[in-house]
Backbone bond lengths (Angstrom), bond angles and torsions (degrees), N, CA, C in turn:
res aa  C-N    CA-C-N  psi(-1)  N-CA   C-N-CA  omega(-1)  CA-C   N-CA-C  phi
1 X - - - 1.433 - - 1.531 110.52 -
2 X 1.581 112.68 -46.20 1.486 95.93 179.98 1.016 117.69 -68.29
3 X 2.077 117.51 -33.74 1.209 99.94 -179.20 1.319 134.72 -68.16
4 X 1.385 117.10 -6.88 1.550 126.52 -174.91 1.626 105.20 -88.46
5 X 1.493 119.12 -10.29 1.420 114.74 178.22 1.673 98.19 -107.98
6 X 1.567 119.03 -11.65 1.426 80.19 174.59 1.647 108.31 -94.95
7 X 1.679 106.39 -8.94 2.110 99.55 175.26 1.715 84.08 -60.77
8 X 1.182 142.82 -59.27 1.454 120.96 -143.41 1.630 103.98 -62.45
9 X 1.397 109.17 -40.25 1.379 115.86 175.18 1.447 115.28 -26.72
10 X 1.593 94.33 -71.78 1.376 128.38 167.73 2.118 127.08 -24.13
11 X 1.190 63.26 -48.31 2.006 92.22 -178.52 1.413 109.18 -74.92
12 X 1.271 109.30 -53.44 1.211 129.80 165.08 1.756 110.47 -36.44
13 X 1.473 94.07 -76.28 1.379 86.73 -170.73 1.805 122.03 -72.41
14 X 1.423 119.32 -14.66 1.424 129.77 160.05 1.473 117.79 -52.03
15 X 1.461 111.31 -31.80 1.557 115.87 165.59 1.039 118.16 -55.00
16 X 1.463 114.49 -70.82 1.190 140.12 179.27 1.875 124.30 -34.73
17 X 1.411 87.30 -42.63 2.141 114.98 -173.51 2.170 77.55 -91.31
18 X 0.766 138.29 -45.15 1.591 121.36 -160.31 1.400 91.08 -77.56
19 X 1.652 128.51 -63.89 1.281 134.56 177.32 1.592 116.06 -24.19
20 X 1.285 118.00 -56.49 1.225 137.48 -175.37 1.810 106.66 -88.00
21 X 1.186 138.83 7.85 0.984 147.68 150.98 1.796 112.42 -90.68
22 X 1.675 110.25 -49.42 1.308 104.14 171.68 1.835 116.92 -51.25
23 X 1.680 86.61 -54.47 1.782 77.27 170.35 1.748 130.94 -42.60
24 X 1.361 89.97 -71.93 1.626 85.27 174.46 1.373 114.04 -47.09
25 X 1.134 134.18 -11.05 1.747 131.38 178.07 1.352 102.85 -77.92
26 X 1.299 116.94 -29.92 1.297 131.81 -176.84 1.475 109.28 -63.83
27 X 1.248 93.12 -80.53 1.695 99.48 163.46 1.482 150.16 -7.63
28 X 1.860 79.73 -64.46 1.672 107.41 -169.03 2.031 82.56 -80.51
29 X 1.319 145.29 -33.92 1.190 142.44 -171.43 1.915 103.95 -64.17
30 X 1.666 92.43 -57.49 1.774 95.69 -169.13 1.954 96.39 -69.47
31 X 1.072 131.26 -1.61 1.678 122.62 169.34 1.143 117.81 -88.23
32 X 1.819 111.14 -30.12 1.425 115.03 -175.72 2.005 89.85 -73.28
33 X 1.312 120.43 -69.19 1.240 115.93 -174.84 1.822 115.07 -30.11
34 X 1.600 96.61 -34.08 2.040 77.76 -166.87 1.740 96.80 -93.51
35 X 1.813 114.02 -13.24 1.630 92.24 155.75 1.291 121.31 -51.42
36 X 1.482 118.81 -52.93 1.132 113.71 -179.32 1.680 138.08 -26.20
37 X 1.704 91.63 -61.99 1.101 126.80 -173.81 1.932 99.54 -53.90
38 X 1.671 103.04 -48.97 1.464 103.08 -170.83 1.476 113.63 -63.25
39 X 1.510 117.09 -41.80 1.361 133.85 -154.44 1.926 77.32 -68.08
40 X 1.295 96.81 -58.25 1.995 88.82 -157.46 1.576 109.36 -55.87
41 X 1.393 110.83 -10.33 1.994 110.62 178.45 1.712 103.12 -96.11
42 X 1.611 102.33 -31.88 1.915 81.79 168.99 1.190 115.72 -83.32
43 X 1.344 126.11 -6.29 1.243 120.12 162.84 1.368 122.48 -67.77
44 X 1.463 111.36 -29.14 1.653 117.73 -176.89 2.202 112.87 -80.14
45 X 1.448 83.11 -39.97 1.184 111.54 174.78 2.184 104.54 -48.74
46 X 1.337 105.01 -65.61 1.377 115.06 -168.95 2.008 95.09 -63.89
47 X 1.479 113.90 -45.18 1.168 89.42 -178.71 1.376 131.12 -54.96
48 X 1.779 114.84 -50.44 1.025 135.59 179.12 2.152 107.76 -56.20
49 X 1.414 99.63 -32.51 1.741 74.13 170.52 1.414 113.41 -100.90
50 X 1.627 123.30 3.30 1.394 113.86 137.75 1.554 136.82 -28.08
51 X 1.472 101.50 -75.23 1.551 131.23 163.94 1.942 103.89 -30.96
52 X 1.212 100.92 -85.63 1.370 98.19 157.79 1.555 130.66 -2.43
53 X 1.530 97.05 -91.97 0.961 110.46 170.26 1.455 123.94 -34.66
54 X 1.420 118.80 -56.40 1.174 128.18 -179.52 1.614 132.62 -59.38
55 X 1.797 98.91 -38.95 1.130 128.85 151.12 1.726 111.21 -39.39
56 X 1.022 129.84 -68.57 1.029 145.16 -114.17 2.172 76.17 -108.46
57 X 0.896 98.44 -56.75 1.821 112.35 -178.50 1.843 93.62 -46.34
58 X 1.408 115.47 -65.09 1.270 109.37 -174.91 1.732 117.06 -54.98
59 X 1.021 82.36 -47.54 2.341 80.07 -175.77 1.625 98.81 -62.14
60 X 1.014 119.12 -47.02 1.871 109.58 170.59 1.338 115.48 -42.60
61 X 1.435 107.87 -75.10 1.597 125.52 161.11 1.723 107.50 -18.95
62 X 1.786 121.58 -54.96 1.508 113.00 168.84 1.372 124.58 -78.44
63 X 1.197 111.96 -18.79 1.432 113.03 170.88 1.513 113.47 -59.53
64 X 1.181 106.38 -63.95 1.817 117.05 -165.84 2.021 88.97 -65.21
65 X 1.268 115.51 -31.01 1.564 111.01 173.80 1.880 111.69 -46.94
66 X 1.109 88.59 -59.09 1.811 133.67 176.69 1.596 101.22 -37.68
67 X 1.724 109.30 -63.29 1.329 121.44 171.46 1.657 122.09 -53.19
68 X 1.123 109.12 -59.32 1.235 119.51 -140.44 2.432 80.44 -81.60
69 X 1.046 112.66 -38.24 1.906 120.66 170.52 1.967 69.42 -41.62
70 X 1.387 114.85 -113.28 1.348 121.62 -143.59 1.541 110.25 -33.85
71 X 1.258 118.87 -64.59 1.266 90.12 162.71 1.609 159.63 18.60
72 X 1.602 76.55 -107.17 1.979 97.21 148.83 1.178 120.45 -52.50
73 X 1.716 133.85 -27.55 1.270 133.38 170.97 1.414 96.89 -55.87
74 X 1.396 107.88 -71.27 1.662 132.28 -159.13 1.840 94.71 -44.32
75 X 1.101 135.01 -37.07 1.619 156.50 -159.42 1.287 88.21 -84.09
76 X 1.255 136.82 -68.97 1.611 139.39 -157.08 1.887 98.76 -84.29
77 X 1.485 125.65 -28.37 1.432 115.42 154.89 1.031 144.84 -58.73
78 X 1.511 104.62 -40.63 1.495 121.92 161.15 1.377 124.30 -72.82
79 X 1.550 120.04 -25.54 1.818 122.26 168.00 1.715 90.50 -58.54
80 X 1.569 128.36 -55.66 1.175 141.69 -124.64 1.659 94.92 -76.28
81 X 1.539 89.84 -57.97 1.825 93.94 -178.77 1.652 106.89 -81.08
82 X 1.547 132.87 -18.21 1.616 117.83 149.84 1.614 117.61 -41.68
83 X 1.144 116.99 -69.72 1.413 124.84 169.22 1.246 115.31 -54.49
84 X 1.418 136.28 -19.77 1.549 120.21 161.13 1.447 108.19 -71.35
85 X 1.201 113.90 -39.54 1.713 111.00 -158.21 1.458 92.24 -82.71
86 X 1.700 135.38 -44.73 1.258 114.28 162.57 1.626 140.20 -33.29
87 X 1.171 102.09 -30.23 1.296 113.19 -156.50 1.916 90.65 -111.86
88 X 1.315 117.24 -9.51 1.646 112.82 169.52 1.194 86.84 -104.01
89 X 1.503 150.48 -10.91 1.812 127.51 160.40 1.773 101.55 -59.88
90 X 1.018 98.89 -62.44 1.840 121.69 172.11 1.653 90.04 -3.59
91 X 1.688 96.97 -82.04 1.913 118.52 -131.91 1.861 80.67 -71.59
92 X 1.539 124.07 -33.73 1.278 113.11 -155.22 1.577 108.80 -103.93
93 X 1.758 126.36 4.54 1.082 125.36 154.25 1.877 123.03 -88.24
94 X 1.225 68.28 -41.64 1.841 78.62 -169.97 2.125 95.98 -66.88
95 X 1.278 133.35 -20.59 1.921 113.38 169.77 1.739 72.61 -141.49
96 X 1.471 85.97 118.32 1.673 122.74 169.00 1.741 98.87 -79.64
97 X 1.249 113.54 149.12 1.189 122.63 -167.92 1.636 140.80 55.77
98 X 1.513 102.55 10.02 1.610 117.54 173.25 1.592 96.75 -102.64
99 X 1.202 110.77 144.58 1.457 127.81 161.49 1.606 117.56 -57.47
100 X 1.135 124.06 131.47 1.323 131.47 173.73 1.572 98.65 -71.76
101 X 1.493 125.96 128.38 1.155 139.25 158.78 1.430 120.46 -60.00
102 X 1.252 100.44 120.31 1.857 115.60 -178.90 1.738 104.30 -60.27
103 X 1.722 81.00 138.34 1.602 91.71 -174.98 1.369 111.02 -90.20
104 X 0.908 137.89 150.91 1.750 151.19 173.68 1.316 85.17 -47.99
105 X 1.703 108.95 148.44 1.738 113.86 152.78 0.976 96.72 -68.22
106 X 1.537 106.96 157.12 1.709 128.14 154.62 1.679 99.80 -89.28
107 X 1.274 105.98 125.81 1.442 142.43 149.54 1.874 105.07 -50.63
108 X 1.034 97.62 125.49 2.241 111.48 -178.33 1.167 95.01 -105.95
């Protein structure tokens, strides 16, 4: 008699330890799936703020391109109208009493 109540015991509790092993199998399966799931969005994630990034590097890269053109415009306007106004000290020192001739606008 005891021995037949302690196998049921026994049985009993082997259910119980397998039951609770299936679970955790369960578990440890639905965690591997949402690693999955995570690893494949930081992967999407890292590309996309690559892109970004890269994106974002080139339009700077045209801007300061962008800049540095006006600039040099702004550089070749200012030689342009130095050398006009030099050259209208010129025309209006060297014959006293003639009008200095109007300069063309500069075009921006």
């Amino acid at each position: 008699m005891r021995l037949k109540r302690f196998r049921l015991l026994c049985t009993k509790k082997k259910r119980k330890v397998e039951e609770k092993a299936h679970k955790l199998a369960d578990m440890v399966k639905a965690r591997d799936a949402k690693l999955k799931e995570l690893l494949a969005k930081n992967g999407t994630l890292e590309k996309n703020i690559s892109t970004m990034y890269n994106t974002a590097k080139r339009q700077i890269d045209h801007q300061r391109s962008l800049l540095d053109q006006q600039q040099i415009r702004i550089q070749q306007l200012e030689q342009q109208l130095n050398n006009n106004s030099s050259s209208n000290n010129k025309n209006s020192s060297s014959t006293p009493g003639q009008q200095p001739e109007e300069q063309p606008a500069l075009e921006a």
